[in-house]
N, C-alpha and C positions, 0 to 999 in steps of 0.2 A: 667364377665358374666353379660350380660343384661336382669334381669328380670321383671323389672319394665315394662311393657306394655304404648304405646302414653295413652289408655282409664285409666287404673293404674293411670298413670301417673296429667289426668286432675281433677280425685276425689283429689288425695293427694294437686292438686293447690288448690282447692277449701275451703280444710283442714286449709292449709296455711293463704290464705286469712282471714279464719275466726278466727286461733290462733294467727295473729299480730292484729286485732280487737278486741281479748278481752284480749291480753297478760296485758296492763296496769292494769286495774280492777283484774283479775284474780293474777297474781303474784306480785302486788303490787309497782306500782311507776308510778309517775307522770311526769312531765316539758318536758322535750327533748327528753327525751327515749320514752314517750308514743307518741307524736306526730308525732316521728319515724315510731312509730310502725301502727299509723293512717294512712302516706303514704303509708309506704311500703301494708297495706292492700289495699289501692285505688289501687295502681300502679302493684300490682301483680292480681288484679281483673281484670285490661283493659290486661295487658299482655295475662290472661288466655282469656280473648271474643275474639282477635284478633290473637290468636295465631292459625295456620292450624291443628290441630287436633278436635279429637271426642269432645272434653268441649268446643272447640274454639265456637264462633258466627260468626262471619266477617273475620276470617279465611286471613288474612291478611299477621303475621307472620309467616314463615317458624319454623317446628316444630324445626329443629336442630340450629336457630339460638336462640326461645327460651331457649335452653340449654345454648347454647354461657351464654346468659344475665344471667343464673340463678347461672352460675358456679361463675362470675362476685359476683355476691351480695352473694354469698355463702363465698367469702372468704374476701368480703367487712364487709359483719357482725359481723363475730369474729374480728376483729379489731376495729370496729366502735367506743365500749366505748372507749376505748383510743384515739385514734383520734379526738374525739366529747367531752371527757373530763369527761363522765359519769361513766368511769370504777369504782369509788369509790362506786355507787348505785348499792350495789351486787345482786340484784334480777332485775335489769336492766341488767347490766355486763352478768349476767348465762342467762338471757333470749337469748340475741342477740349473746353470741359464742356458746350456745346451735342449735338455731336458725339453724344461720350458718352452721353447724355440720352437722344436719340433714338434711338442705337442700345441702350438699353437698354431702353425699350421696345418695341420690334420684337421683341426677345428674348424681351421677359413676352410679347408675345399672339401669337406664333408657335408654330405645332403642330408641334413638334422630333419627339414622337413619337405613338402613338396612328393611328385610323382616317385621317385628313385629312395623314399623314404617310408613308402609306404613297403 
């Protein structure tokens, strides 16, 4: 069931955004994981302007392909520390497959297409 709404949908990026810009300071660590977490706040910010829904600006992105990308880094992030070598930094590690988690459920019960999409 798709209850996340496209409008739902553009606060929670927004959310987003702003909890991978304060994640370093807020839950504590630095080097790689924070600098992570400084793209991934840029890069989900131009996502969110250019993406064709209610939060979009330049409306560029097709809504359902933003899903495509988010499902993507959803299941990119829980692996990341290991992959990237950081898993050891446990308030790094629980950040980013926390992260992940949540943003992959947003993903399941978000109406990417369909009536509630338009």
């Amino acid at each position: 069931m798709k209850v996340i709404s496209p409008s739902a949908h553009g606060v929670l990026d927004y959310v987003t955004v702003v909890a991978f810009a304060l994640a370093p300071t807020v839950v504590g660590f630095s080097g790689l994981p924070a600098t992570i977490c400084y793209v991934l706040a840029a890069v989900h910010l131009v996502l969110t302007l250019v993406t064709a829904f209610g939060a979009g600006v330049a409306k560029l992105v097709p809504f359902h392909l933003h899903g495509r990308i988010e499902l993507v880094v959803s299941l990119v992030l829980i692996v990341l520390p290991w992959l990237l070598g950081f898993a050891g930094v446990l308030a790094a590690r629980w950040f980013f497959v926390g992260a992940g988690v949540v943003i992959f459920l947003v993903w399941l019960l978000t109406a990417y297409s369909g009536p509630r999409a338009a």
